[in-house]
Legacy VTK file of the C-alpha trace (Angstrom):
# vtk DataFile Version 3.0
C-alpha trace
ASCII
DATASET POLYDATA
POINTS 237 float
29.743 1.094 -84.174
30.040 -2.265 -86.059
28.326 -4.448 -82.916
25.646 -2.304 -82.984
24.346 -3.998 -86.369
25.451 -7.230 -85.927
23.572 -10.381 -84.885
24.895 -10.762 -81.256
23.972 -14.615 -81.313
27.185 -15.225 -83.950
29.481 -14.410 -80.823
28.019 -16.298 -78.660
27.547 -19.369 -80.497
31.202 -19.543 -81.135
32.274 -19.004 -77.310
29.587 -22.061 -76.872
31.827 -24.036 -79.032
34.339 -23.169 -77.022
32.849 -24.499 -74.271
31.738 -27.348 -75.980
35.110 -28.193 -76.986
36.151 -27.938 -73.801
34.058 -30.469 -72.346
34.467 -32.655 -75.272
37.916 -32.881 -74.861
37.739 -33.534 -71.126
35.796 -36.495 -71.983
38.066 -37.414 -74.710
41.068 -37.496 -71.608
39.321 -39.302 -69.151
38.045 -42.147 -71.918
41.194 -42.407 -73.824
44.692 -40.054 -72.491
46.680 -41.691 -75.135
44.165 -40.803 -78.096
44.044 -37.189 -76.317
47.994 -36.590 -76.875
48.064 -38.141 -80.367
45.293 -35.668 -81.356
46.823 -32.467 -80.231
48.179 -30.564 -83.183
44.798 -31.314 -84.711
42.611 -28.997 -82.183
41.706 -26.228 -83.259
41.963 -24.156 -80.415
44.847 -23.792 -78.093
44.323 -25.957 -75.086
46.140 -26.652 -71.391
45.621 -28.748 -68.300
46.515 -27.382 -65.198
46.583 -28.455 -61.335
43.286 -26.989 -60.039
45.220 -26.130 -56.732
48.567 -24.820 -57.841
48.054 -23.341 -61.309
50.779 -25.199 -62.427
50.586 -26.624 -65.977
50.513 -30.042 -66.599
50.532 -30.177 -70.253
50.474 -27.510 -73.113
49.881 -27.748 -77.124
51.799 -26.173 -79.835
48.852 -23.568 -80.318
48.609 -22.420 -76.833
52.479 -22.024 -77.104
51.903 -19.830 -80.126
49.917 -17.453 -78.857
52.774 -15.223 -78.164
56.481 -14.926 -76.352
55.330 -14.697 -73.001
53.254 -17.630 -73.209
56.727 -20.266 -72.310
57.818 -17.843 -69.417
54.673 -18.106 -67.973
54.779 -21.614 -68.266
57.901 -22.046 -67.379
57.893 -19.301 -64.423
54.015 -20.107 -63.403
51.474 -17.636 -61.427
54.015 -14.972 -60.454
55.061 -14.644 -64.104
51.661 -14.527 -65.171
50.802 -11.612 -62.715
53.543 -9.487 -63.491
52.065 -9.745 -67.423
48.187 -9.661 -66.929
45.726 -7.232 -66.182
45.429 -7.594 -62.271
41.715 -7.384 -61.599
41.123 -9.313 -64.528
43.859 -12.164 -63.428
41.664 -11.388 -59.916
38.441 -12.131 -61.247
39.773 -15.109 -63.071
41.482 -16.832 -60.046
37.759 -15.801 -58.150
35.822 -18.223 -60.566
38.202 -20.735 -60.889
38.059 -20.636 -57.279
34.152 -20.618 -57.476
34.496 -23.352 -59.964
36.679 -25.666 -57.807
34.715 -25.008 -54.611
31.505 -26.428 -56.521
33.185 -29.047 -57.629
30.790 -29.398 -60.733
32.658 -31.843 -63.248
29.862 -30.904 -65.805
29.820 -27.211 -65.634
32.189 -24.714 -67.860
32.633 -21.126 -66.651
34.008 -18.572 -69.658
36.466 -15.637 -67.804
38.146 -12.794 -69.316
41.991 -11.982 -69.368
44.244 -9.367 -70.928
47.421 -10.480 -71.060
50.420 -8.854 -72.611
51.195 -11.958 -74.525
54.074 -10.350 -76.821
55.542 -7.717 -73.688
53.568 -5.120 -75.191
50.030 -4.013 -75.228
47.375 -6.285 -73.181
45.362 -8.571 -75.578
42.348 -9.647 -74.403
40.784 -13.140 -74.805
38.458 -15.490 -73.561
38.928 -18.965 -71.693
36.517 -21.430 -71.486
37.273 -24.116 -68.192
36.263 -26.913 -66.824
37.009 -29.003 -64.145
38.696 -32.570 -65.445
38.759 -34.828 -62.320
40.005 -33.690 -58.502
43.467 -32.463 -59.819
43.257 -31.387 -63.126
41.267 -28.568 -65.456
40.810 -28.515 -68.987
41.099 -25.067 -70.130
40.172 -23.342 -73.903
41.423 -19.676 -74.391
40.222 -17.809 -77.408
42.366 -15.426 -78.781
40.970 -13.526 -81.546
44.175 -12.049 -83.671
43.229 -13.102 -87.115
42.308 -10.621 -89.956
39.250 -11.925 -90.614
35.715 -10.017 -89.903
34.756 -12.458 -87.477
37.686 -11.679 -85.553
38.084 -7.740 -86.243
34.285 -7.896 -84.758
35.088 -9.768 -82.122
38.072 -7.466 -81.171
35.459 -4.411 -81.261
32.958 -6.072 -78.740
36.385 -6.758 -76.151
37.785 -4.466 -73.757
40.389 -2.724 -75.518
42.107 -0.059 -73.320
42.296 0.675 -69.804
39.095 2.769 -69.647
37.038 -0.192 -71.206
38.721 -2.785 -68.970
37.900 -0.773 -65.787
34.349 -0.259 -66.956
34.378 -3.865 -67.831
35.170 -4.470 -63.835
32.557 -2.030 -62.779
30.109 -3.879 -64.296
30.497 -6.530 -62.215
29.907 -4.517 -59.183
26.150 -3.824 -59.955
23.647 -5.246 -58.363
21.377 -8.181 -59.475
18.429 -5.837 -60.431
20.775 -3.384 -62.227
22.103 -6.004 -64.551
18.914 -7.112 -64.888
17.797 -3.155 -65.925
20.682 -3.124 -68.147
20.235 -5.942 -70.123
16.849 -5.135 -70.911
17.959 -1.980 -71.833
20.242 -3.981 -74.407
16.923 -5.390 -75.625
15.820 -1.780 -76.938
13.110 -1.267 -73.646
12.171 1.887 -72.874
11.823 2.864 -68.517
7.807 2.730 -68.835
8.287 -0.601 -70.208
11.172 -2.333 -68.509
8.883 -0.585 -65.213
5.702 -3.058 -66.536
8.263 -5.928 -67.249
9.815 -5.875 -63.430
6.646 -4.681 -61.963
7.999 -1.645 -60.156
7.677 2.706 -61.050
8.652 4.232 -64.032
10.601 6.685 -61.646
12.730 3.553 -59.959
13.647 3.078 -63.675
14.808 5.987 -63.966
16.397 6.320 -60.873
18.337 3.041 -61.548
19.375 3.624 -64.922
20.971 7.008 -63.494
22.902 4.970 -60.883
23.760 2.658 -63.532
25.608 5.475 -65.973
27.193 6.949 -63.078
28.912 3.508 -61.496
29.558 2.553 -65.254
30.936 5.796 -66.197
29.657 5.824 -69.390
27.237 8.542 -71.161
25.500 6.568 -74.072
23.110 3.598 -75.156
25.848 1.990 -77.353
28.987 1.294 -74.523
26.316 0.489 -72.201
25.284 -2.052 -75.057
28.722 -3.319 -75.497
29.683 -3.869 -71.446
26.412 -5.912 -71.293
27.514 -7.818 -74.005
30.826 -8.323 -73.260
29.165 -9.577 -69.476
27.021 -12.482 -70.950
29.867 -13.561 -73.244
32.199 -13.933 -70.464
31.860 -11.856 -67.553
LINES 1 238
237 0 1 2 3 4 5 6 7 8 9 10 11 12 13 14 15 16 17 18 19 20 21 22 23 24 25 26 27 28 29 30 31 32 33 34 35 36 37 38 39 40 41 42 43 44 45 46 47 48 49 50 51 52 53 54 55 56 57 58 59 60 61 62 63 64 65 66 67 68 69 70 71 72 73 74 75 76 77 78 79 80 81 82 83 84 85 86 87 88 89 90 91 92 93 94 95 96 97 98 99 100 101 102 103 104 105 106 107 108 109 110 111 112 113 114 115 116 117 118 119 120 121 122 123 124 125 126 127 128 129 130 131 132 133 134 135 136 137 138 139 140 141 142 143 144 145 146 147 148 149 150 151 152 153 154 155 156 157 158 159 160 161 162 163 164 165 166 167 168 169 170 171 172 173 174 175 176 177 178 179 180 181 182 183 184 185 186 187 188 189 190 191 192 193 194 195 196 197 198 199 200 201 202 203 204 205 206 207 208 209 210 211 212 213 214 215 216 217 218 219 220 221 222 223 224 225 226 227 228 229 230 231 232 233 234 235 236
């Protein structure tokens, strides 16, 4: 598989721009508003505020509108719509960190979540949105949506859930415990048990035992999806 041989890092450092732009822009709204909505059909990324209570959208660009049909009846309709066309534990999980978010009330920190939504009524497409909290009513929120034709984006595209069977594993990954992730990501790093065992300071045969436990939950049966769930985790799990 293609994200087997690829430099991970490239991935990640464009989510962090994401993030980055995210954050940029909120600063950009709080210092100047007008200069924020003369500058919108030069971002490069779609972008929307919304209420951090209600959901409901407070202002939209041309891009974000663009990213498919159902994009202006979810708008227009708000979280019900939205529902009926997303990936439910995914729109879930979402709604938990943005809840998470809100609750810490961090104006600094951005959180990256994962959505598949069926953005043109047919298949689910997943993308990424970065968020970040803009003042006590408002987020700024960056989705990536990776549809282009380029090999950034057809790699990107490999390394995202793409059916139902990677989504679900995607969502049982989240249910492992801290020292299974942990297990799993060094894994990722090419370890074998005797020395991921040395690393953690526990037995070879706890290794062994957890990586077992790990497979089974997962529901996978080799290295390289194990590879790609953990990856898909640090990006935006």
């Amino acid at each position: 598989m293609q994200y087997l041989n690829r430099e991970k890092h490239t991935e990640k450092e464009f989510l962090q721009k994401g993030k980055h732009f995210a954050f940029k822009l909120r600063k950009l709204y709080l210092k100047d508003p007008e200069k924020f909505y003369d500058l919108q059909d030069y971002y490069p990324f779609p972008v929307y505020i919304n209420h951090r209570k209600t959901i409901e959208y407070h202002f939209i660009n041309e891009k974000f509108l663009g990213m498919g049909r159902e994009v202006e009846p979810i708008v227009r309709n708000g979280k019900d719509y939205l529902l009926r066309v997303s990936n439910v534990p995914l729109f879930n999980r979402a709604m938990e960190k943005a809840r998470t978010l809100d609750k810490n009330n961090d104006h600094q920190a951005v959180c990256n979540y994962l959505q598949a939504i069926r953005l043109n009524n047919e298949k689910e497409e997943p993308f990424v949105t970065s968020k970040i909290l803009i003042d006590d009513a408002l987020t700024m929120n960056v989705p990536l949506l990776f549809t282009g034709e380029d090999s950034f984006s057809q790699a990107f595209k490999e390394i995202l859930p793409s059916n139902k069977q990677e989504l679900q594993q995607f969502l049982r990954f989240q249910t492992l415990t801290k020292r299974e992730k942990q297990i799993t990501r060094l894994i990722g790093q090419g370890h074998s048990s005797k020395q991921i065992a040395e690393m953690l300071f526990i037995s070879p045969h706890s290794v062994k035992t957890h990586r077992k436990n790990i497979y089974q939950k997962l529901d996978v049966h080799n290295v390289s999806t194990l590879l790609k769930l953990n990856l898909v985790n640090d990006l935006a799990g």
